[in-house]
C-alpha positions, 0 to 999 in steps of 0.5 A: 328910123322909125322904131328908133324915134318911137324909143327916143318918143317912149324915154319921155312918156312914162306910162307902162302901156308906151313901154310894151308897146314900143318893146313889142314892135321892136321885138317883132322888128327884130324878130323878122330880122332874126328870121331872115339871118337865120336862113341865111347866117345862122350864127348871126341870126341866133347869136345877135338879133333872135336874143335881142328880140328875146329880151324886148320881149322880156321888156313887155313882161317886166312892165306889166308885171310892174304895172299890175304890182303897183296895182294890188301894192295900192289896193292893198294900201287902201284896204289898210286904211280903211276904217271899219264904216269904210269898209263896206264900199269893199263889199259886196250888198247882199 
């Protein structure tokens, strides 16, 4: 019940850090299930929870992987628009 407010919580704060954090405790969730299944009815445990937990995981990497995209994609918009005076903020003062 509490993972399942935490989704509901995560669909309206948009911020990357909410996102991997919601996907990671519900991968982990998940993950222990698969476990348990596992031993005890392998082909449920494989066939359904273990590529559930897969792709929550998979959720983690996606969202930082966009978050540091649209990292570099605005530090390569400011670098664009700097003039030559404005550059030297960039630089390092030797």
């Amino acid at each position: 019940m509490i993972l399942i407010t935490l989704y509901i919580i995560s669909f309206f704060i948009n911020h990357y850090v909410s996102e991997m954090v919601i996907n990671a405790i519900g991968g982990s969730f998940f993950m222990m299930v698969s476990v348990t299944y596992l031993f005890t009815y392998p082909n449920i445990g494989a066939g359904i929870f273990l590529f559930v937990s897969i792709y929550c995981f998979r959720q983690v990497y996606r969202a930082n992987n966009r978050h540091e995209f649209q990292k570099v994609s605005k530090l390569k918009h400011d670098l664009s628009n700097v003039e030559d005076g404005e550059f030297k903020k960039y630089t390092v003062n030797k």
